[in-house]
Legacy VTK file of the C-alpha trace (Angstrom):
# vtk DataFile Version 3.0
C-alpha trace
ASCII
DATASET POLYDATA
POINTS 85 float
-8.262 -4.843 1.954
-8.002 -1.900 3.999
-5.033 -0.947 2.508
-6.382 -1.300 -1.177
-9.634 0.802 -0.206
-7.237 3.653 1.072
-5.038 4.081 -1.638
-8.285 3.861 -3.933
-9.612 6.418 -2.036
-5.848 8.746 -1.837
-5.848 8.305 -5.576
-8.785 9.454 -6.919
-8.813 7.237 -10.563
-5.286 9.304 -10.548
-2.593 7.774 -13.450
0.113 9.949 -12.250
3.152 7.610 -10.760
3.955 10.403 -7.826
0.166 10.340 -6.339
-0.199 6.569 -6.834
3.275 6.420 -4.980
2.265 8.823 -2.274
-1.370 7.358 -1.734
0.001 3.252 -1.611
2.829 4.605 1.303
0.202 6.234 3.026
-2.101 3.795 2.739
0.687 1.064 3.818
1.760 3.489 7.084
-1.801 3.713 7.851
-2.496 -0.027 7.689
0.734 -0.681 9.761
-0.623 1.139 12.465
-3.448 -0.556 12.740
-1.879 -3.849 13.015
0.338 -2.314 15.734
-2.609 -0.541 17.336
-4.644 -3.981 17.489
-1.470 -6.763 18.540
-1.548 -4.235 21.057
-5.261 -5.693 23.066
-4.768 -9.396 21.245
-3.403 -12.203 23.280
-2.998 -14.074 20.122
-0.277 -11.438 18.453
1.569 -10.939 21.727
2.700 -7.300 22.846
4.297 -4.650 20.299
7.543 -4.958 20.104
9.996 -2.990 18.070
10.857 -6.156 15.753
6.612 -6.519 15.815
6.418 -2.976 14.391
9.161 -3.373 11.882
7.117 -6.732 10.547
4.345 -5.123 10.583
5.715 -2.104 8.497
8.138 -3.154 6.341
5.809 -5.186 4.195
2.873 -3.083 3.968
5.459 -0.111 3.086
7.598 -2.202 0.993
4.159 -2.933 -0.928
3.129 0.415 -1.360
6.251 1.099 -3.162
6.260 -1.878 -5.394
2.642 -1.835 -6.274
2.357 1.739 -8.171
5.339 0.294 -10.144
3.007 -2.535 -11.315
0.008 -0.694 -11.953
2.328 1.930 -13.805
3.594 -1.124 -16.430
0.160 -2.147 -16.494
-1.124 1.568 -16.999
1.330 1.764 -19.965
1.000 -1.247 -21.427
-2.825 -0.487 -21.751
-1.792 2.555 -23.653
0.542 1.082 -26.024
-2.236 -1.719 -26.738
-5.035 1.368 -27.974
-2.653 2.817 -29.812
-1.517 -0.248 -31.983
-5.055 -1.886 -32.203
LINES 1 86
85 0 1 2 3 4 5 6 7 8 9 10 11 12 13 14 15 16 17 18 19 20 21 22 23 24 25 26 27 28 29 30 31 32 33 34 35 36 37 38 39 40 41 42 43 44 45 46 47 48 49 50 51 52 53 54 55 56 57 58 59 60 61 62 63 64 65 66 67 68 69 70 71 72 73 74 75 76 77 78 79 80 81 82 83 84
């Protein structure tokens, strides 16, 4: 949730791919750190480790990328539909 509240905030009701791209990184690098920051003080998650870190980035980043793309189909697709109808 965090990191959907931070790219909400980043993007600013923005349709443009490059500022939705920017803000869901961001957002993702942000979120990651916090993860790392916290595993840090839980007994639960276990000290951060470098393969800890990467887990806890790659996803978040990887999702950042991957959801602009999605919201850009959807974005279009939305379009498309006013247009015809």
């Amino acid at each position: 949730m965090l990191i959907g509240y931070v790219a909400g905030a980043l993007n600013k009701r923005s349709s443009s791919y490059k500022r939705m791209l920017i803000s869901g990184v961001t957002a993702g690098i942000v979120g990651s750190f916090v993860v790392v920051f916290t595993s840090n003080f839980s007994s639960i998650l276990g000290p951060a480790t470098l393969g800890g870190s990467v887990t806890s980035f790659l996803p978040r980043v990887l999702a950042g990328l991957i959801v602009p793309l999605v919201a850009r189909a959807f974005l279009r697709h939305g379009e498309n539909r006013k247009r015809n109808g």
